[in-house]
MIFIKE-415715 format. One record per residue (C-alpha): x, y, z; residue in one letter. Coordinates in nm, 2 decimals. Each point is the difference from the previous one (the first is absolute). Layout:
# MIFIKE-415715
       xx       yy       zz   pami
        X        Y        Z      A
...
END
This chain:
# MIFIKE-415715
       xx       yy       zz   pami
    -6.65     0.95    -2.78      X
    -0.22    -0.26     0.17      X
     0.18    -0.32     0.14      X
    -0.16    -0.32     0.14      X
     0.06     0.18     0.36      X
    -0.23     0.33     0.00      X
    -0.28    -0.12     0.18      X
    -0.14     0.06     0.38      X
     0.08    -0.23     0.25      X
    -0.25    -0.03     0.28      X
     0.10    -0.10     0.40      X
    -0.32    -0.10     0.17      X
     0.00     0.31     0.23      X
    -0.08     0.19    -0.30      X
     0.33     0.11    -0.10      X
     0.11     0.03    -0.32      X
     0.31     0.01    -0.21      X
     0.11     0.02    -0.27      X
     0.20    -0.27    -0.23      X
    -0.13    -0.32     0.00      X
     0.33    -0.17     0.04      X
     0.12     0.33     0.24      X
     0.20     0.30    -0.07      X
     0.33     0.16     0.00      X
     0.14     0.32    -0.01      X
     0.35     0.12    -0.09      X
     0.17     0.26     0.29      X
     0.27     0.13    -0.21      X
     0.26     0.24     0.14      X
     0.29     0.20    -0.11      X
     0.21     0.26     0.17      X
    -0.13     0.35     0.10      X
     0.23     0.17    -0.19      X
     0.38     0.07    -0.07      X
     0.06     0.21     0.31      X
    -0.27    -0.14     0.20      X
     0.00    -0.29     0.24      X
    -0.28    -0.26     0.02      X
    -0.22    -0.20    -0.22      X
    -0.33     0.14    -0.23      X
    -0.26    -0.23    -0.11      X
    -0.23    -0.03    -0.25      X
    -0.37     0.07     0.12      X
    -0.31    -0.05    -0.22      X
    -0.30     0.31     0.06      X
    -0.31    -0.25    -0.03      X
    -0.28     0.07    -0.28      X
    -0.27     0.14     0.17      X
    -0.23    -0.26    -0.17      X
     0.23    -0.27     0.12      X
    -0.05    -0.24     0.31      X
     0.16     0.23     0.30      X
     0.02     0.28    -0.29      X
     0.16     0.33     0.13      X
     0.25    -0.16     0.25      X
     0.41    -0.05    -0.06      X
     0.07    -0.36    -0.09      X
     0.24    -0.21    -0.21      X
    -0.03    -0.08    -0.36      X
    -0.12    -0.35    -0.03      X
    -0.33    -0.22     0.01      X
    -0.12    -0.32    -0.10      X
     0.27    -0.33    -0.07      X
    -0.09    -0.23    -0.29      X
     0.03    -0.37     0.08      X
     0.29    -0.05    -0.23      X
     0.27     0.31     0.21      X
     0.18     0.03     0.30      X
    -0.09     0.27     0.21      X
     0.33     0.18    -0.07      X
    -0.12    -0.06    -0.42      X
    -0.35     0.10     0.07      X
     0.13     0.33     0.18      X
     0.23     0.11    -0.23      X
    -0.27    -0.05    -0.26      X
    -0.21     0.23     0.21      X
     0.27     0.21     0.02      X
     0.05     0.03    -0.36      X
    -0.39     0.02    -0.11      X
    -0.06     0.31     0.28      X
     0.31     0.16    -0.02      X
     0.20    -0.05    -0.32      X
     0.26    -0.16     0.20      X
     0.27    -0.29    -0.21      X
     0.06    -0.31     0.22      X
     0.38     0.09    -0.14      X
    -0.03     0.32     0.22      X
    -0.01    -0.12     0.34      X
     0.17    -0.33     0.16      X
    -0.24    -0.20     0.27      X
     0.13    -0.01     0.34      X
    -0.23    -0.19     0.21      X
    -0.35    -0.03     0.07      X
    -0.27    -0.09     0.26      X
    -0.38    -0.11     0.08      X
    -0.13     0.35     0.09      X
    -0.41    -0.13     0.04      X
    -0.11    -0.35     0.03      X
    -0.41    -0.02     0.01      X
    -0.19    -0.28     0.16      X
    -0.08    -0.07    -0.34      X
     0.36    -0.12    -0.07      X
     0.07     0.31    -0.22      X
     0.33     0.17     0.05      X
     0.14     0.32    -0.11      X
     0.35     0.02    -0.04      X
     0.25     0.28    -0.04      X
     0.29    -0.03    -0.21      X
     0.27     0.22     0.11      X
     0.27     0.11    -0.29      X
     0.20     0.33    -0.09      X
     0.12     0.15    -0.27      X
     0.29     0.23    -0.04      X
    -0.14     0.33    -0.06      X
    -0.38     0.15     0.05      X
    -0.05    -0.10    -0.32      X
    -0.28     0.15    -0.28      X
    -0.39    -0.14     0.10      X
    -0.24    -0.03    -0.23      X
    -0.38     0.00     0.21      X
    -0.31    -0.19    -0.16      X
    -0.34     0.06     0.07      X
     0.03    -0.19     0.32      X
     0.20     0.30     0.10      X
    -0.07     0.37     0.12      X
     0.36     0.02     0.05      X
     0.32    -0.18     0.01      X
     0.27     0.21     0.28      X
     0.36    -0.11     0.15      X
    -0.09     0.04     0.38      X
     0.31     0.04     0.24      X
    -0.06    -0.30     0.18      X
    -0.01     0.14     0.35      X
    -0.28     0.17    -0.11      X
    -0.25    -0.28    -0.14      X
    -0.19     0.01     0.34      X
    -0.08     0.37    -0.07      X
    -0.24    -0.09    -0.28      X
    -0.35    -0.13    -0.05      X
     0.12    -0.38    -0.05      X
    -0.18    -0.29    -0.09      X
    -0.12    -0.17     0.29      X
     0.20    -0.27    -0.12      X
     0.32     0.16    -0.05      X
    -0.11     0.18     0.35      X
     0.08    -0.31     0.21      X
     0.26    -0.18    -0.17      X
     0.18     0.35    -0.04      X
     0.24    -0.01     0.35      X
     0.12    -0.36    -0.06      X
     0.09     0.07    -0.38      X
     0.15     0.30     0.09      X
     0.25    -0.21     0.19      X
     0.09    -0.21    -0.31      X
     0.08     0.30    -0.22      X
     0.39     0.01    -0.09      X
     0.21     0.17    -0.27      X
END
């Protein structure tokens, strides 16, 4: 589905972006298991054809003028990974990029009770619960790369 945000977004360095009214992406965690301690979280295996395709990021992308960035990630969340806004409750979130440009990227932070069922789309090679102490291990998003050891610090269950 196309909304009035997909669209680049330009910084004069030759940058680029995309969402032409910036970007969100849902971080949604649950606990490892019933006799495991600690949190898992939802990662998103990046398309190969996709912009920073084959690295580890979260499902989201471009905000439409009309949401928030917690309704423009969940709708993310829902289009790349099956997931019902009535699954998961939003805890917090924060301004993970800010461009020159005045584009930001924000990530929504929420959990759900259980690793629940995802469904990937073709912006997807896979969909994996990843113990969250283990997230650095993989091939992330450069993105996700650097706001990774602050967000980890906001995770709670």
């Amino acid at each position: 589905m196309q909304g009035d945000g997909d669209g680049w977004v330009f910084d004069a360095d030759g940058q680029r972006y995309w969402g032409r009214h910036g970007a969100a992406g849902l971080l949604l965690t649950a606990p490892l298991g019933d006799d495991v301690d600690g949190i898992a979280v939802l990662l998103q295996h990046r398309a190969v054809w996709s912009h920073q395709g084959g690295t580890w990021g979260l499902p989201g992308g471009a905000r439409d003028s009309h949401e928030t960035v917690e309704q423009a990630a969940v709708r993310e969340a829902h289009e790349e990974a099956g997931i019902a806004a009535s699954d998961l409750e939003v805890t917090d979130s924060v301004v993970t990029h800010r461009a020159s440009s005045g584009w930001t990227y924000t990530t929504v932070i929420a959990r759900t009770a259980h690793q629940i069922t995802t469904v990937a789309n073709g912006e997807s090679a896979e969909l994996r619960w990843v113990p969250s102490t283990s997230v650095a291990d993989l091939p992330l998003h450069p993105g996700l790369a650097l706001a990774w050891p602050a967000l980890v610090d906001r995770l709670q269950f």
